[in-house]
N, C-alpha and C positions, 0 to 999 in steps of 0.2 A: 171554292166549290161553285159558287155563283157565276163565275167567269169561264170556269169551264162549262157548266151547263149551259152559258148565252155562247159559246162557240158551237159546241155540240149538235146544238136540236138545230135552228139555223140551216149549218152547214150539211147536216143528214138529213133535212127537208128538202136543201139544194139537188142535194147527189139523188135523192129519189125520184124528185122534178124532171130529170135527164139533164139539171143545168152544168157548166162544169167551174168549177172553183178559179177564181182569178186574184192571184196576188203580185202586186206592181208590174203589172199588164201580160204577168206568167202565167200560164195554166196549169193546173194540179188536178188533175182528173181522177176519179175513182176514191176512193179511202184516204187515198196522202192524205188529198187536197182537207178532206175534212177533218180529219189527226193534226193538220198543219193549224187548221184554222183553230180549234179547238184546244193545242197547246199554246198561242197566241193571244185567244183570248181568256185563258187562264192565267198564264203569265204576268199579262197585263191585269189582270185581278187581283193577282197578289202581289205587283207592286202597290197598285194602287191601295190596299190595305194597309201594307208595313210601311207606307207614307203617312198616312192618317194615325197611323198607332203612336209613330212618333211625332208629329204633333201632338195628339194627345198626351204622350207623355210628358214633352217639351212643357206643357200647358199647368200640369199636374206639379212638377216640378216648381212651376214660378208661379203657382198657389201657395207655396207649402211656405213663401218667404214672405 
């Protein structure tokens, strides 16, 4: 939820600014551009969650011995 919110606001700050969204030197004008960035950085949220979770669980595990 957090990674979609830091793509979100960001990116609808952008689009109201009149700036236009740039991805690897693409342009995404209008709504894409901010739905692209905002499933992006969500995406990247929840990897980076269920990476941590199993560490943690990894961790949990080789307590328990």
């Amino acid at each position: 939820m957090i990674g979609l919110l830091l793509g979100f606001v960001p990116s609808a700050l952008s689009l109201v600014s009149g700036n236009t969204i740039s991805v690897s030197g693409t342009a995404i004008s209008g709504w894409t551009g901010v739905w692209t960035v905002t499933l992006a950085c969500g995406l990247g949220g929840f990897l980076f969650g269920a990476i941590w979770a199993l560490v943690f669980r990894a961790l949990a595990i080789a307590s328990e011995r």
